[in-house]
N, C-alpha and C positions, 0 to 999 in steps of 0.2 A: 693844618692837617697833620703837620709832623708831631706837632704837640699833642695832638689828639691820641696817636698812636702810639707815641710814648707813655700817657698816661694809661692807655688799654693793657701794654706790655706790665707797666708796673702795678697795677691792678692783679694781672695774671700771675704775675710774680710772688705777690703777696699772698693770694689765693692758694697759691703750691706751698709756702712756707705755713700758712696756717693748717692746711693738712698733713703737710710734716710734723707739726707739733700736734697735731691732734692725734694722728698715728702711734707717736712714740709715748703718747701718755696711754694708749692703748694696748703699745705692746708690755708697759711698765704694770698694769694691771695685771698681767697673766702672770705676774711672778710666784703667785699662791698655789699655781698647779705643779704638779712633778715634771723633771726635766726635759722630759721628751716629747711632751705634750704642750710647753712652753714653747720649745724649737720648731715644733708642728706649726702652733699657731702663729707665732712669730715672724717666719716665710710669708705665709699670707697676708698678713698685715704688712711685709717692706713692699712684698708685691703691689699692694694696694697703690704705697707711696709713688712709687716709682713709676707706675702706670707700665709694668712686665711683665709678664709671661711667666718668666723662666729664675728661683733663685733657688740659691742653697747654700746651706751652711756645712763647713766643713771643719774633723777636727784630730788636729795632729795627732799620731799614733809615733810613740818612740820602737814603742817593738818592730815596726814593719816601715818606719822612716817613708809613711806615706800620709794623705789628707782621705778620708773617710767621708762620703756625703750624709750626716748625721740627720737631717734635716731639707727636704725639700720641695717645690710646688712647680709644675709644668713637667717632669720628668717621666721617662717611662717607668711603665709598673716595678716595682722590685728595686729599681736605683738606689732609693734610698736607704742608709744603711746595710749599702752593700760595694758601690762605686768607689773607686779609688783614686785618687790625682797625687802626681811626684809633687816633688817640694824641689826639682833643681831651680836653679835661676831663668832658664827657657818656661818655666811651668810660671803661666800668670799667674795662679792660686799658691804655688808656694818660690816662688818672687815675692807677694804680697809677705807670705809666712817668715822666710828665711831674715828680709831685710825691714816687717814691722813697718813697712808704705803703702801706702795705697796705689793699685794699677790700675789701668784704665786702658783702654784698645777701642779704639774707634770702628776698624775695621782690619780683620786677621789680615785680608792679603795686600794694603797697603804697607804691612809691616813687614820686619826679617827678624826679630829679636828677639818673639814668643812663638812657640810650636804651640799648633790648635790641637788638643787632644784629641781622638779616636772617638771618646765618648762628646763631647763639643761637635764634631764634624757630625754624629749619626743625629744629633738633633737638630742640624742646621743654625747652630750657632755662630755667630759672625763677628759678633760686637760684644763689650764686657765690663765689668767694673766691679773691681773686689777691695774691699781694708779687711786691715788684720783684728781677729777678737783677742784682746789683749787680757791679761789676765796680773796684776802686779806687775804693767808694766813687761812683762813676757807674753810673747806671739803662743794663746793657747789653738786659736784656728783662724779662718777664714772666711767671712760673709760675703760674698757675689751676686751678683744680679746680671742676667745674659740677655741678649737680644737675637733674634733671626735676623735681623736688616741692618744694616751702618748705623750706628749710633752717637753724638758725640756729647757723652756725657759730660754734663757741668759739673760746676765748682760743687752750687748748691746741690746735687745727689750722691757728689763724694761727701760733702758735710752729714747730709740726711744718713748715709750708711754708716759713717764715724761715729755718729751718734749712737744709732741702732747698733752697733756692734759694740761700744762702753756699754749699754742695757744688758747685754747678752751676757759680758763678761762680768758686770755686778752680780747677775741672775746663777752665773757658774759659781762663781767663788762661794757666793751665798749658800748656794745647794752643796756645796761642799762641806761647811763649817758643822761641828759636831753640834750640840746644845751645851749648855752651858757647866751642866754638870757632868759630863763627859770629856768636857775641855778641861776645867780641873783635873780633874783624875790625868787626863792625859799629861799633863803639865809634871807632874810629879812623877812619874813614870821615866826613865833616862833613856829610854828607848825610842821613845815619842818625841823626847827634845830631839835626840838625835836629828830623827826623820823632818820635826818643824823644820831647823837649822838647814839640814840639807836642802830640801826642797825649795827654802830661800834662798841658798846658795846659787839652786838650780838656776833661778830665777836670775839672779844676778850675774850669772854663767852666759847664759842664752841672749841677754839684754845685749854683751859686749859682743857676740856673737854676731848678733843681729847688725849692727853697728859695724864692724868689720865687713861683712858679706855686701853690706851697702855701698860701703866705700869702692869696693871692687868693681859693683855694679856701675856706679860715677865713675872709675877710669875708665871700663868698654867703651864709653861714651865717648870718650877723649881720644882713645886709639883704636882707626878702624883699621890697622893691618889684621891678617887670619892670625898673624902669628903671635901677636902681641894678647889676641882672644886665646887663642890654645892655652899662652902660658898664664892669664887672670884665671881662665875656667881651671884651668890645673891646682893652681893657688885656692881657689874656692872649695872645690873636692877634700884637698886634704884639711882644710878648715872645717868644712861638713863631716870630717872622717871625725877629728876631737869632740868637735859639736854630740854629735850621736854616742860616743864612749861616755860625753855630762848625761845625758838622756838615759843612758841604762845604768846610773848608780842607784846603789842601796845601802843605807847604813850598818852598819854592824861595830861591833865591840874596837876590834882593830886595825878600823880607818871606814876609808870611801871605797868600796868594793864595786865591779862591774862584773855582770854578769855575761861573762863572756860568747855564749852561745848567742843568748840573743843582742850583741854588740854585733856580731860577724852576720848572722842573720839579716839584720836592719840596716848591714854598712853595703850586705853586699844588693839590697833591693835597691838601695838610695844609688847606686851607681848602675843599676839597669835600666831605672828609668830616666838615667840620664842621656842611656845613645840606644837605637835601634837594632834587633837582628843580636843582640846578644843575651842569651842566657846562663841562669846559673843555678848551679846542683850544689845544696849545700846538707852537710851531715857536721853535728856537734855533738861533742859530750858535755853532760851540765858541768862546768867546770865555773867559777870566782878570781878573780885577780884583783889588785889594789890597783886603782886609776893609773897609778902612776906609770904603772909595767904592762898595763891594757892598750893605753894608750899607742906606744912603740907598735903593738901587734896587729892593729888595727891600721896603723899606717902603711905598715908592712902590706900588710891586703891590697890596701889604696892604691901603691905604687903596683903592686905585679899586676891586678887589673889592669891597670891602666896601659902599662906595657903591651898588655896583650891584647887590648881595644886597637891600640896606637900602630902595634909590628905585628901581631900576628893574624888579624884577619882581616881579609876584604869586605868588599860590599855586600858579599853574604852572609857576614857575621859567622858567630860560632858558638863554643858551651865552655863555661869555666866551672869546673870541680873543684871545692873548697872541703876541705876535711879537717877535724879539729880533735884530736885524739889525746885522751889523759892519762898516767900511769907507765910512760915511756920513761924505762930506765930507772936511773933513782928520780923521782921526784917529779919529772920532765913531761911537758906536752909537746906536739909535734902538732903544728899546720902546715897541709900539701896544699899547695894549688896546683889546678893543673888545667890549661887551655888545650882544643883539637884544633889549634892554628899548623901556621904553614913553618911554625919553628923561626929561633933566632939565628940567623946566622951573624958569625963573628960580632958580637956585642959588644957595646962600645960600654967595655968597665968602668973608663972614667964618666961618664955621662952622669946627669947630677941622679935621674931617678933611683940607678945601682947603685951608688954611690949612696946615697941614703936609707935607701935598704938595707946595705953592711954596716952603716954607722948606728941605724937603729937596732940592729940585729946583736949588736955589740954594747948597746947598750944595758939590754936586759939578759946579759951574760947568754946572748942564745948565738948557733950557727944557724948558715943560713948557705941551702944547695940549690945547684940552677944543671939543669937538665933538657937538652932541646935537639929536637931532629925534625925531618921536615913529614916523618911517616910516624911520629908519636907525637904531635906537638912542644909544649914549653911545660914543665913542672919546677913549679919554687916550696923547696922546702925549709921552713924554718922550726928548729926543734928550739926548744928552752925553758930554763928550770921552769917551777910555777910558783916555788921561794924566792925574794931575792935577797 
C-alpha cells in the first residue's frame, strides 16, 4: 500500500512539473506582444501554474524608492498600476528586491520578521511566495503569488516562479533594446556610450548592493537582541540611503551626476515606509550634484531622520519638513529639516549618529545647525557649496 502511494504521489509530482513546463512555454509565446499586455497575460498563466488566486508583478521605481503593482490577477479594480509596496527588508516584496532571494511565508501570524501590508490585509492575504525579476543580474522587480489560507509553499513552486520571473526579465531587456540600426547610430554617439557604461555600472552597483543587504539579513538571524536589530536595521538604511543616490544618476560631460531633488524625494519615501505614524513634507529646487558630494547629503537626511524617528516622537508619530533651496549666498544650497517632535534635550554630541553628521558635513565643505525646543520641535540645517 505504501508503495502504491508513493507511486500516486510521484505520478502527481510529475503531472505538476509537466504543467509547469507546459505553462512557461506558454508564457514564452506571448513575447511578440507589447509589454503590458505581455504582464497581463503573463499573471494568468503563473496563476494557472500555481493553482492561485491572487499574483502580481511588481516593478522598482527609483524616483519614488517604492514596487509599483505593474501587472495583476485576483485584485480589486484599479490596483493595478496604481498600488504601491516599500522595498525595506520588513516588506516581503522588497526583502525579495533589495537582497535578489526568494521569500516565502507560510503563514503572516506564525511570523514576527515580515509586516503584512495594508493592502495584503484588505484582500485577506495570509500566505506568499515572491523571486526577484532580475534583469543582468540586477533586481529589476518582483513576481509573487498570494494565498487567502496557510500555505506551505515548495521547493518546486519557488523553482516554477524563478523560472517564470528569468522569462519576464529576457521579455524586459528585449523590449528595451533598440533595432539594430538604431544601435549603431547610438554606439557612435559619446552620449549614448556614456549612458550604456553607466547604466551597467548601475547594474554592477546594485548587484554588490544586493549582496551586502543580504548579508545583514543572515546576521538578524544570528542576533535576536532589539538592540543588535536597531543597529543592523540602522546599518541597512544608510546602505539603502547610497543604494538610492546609484539609482538617480545621469550621465553628462563632467562626471556621474544626481539629481538631487529626486534623490531627497526617493530617500525621504524609502524611510516612511519604513516605520509608522510618520510623515513627510518635502519641497526642492531642481538642482544636480556629482555622486560624489550627493552622496554626503543624502546621508545627512538619513541620519536627522532617523534622530527624529528615534528622540523625538512617540507612538503618535509626527511630520518632518525637508527643504532644499539653491542660490544661497555665493554658489551655496541650504537643506532645513525640521520635525514637530517633543525636541532634543541635552544631546549627546559625541554619539556616533552627530558625530557623523559633522564629519559628513565637513566633508563636502558644508556647516551644519541644530536647533531644538520642546514648543518648536528639532531643525537640522545644513548649508554647502554646490562646487567642490
Amino acid at each position: 500500500m505504501d508503495d502504491r502511494l508513493k507511486e500516486m504521489s510521484h505520478g502527481s509530482e510529475l503531472d505538476k512539473l509537466r504543467r509547469h513546463m507546459r505553462i512557461l512555454v506558454d508564457i514564452g509565446r506571448l513575447e511578440n506582444v507589447d509589454l503590458d499586455r505581455f504582464l497581463d497575460r503573463a499573471v494568468v498563466q503563473i496563476a494557472r501554474a500555481v493553482e492561485i488566486d491572487h499574483v502580481k508583478i511588481l516593478r522598482y521605481r527609483p524616483e519614488a524608492a517604492d514596487l509599483l503593482l505593474v501587472a495583476g490577477i485576483g485584485w480589486k479594480e484599479g490596483a493595478p498600476r496604481t498600488a504601491t509596496f516599500p522595498v525595506d527588508l520588513r516588506s516581503p516584496p522588497g526583502r525579495a528586491f533589495q537582497t535578489a532571494e526568494p521569500v516565502s511565508i507560510k503563514d503572516f501570524s506564525e511570523q514576527a520578521e515580515y509586516c503584512r501590508s495594508d493592502f495584503l490585509k484588505q484582500h485577506g492575504i495570509v500566505s506568499l511566495s515572491n523571486v526577484p525579476v532580475l534583469i543582468g543580474g540586477a533586481a529589476w522587480g518582483v513576481l509573487e503569488v498570494d494565498s487567502t489560507t496557510p500555505r506551505d509553499f515548495t521547493e518546486d513552486t519557488t523553482d516554477f516562479l524563478t523560472a517564470a520571473a528569468a522569462l519576464i526579465g529576457t521579455v524586459l531587456r528585449q523590449s528595451g533594446r533598440p533595432d539594430e540600426q538604431a544601435r549603431l547610430m547610438a554606439a557612435v554617439a559619446e552620449s549614448q556610450k556614456r549612458e550604456i557604461l553607466l547604466r551597467e555600472m548601475q547594474h554592477r552597483v546594485k548587484n554588490n548592493f544586493q549582496l551586502v543587504l543580504s548579508s545583514i539579513s543572515i546576521q538578524k538571524h544570528r542576533y535576536e537582541g532589539a538592540e543588535a536589530h536597531r543597529a543592523l536595521n540602522h546599518v541597512a538604511s544608510r546602505i539603502n540611503a547610497i543604494s538610492l543616490a546609484h539609482d538617480q544618476l545621469a550621465p553628462r560631460q563632467e562626471g556621474q551626476i544626481v539629481r538631487l531633488s529626486h534623490y531627497i524625494r526617493a530617500l525621504c519615501s524609502a524611510i516612511r515606509q519604513q516605520v509608522e505614524q510618520v510623515e513627510f513634507d518635502v519641497e526642492s529646487d531642481e538642482l544636480e550634484l556629482n555622486i560624489d558630494r550627493a552622496l554626503p547629503v543624502g546621508l545627512i537626511l538619513n541620519e536627522t531622520a532617523m534622530n527624529s524617528i528615534k528622540h523625538a516622537f512617540g507612538t503618535e508619530g509626527g511630520r518632518i519638513r525637508v527643504r532644499l533651496v539653491g542660490g544661497i549666498g555665493y554658489g551655496e544650497a541650504r537643506l532645513t529639516m525640521s520635525d514637530n517632535g517633543r525636541g532634543m534635550h541635552n544631546p549627546n554630541n559625541s554619539g556616533s549618529g552627530l558625530r557623523l553628521i559633522a564629519s559628513l558635513a565637513k566633508q563636502i565643505g558644508g556647516t551644519i545647525d541644530h536647533e531644538s525646543s520642546h514648543e518648536r520641535g528639532t531643525t537640522t540645517t545644513l548649508t554647502f557649496p554646490l562646487l567642490g
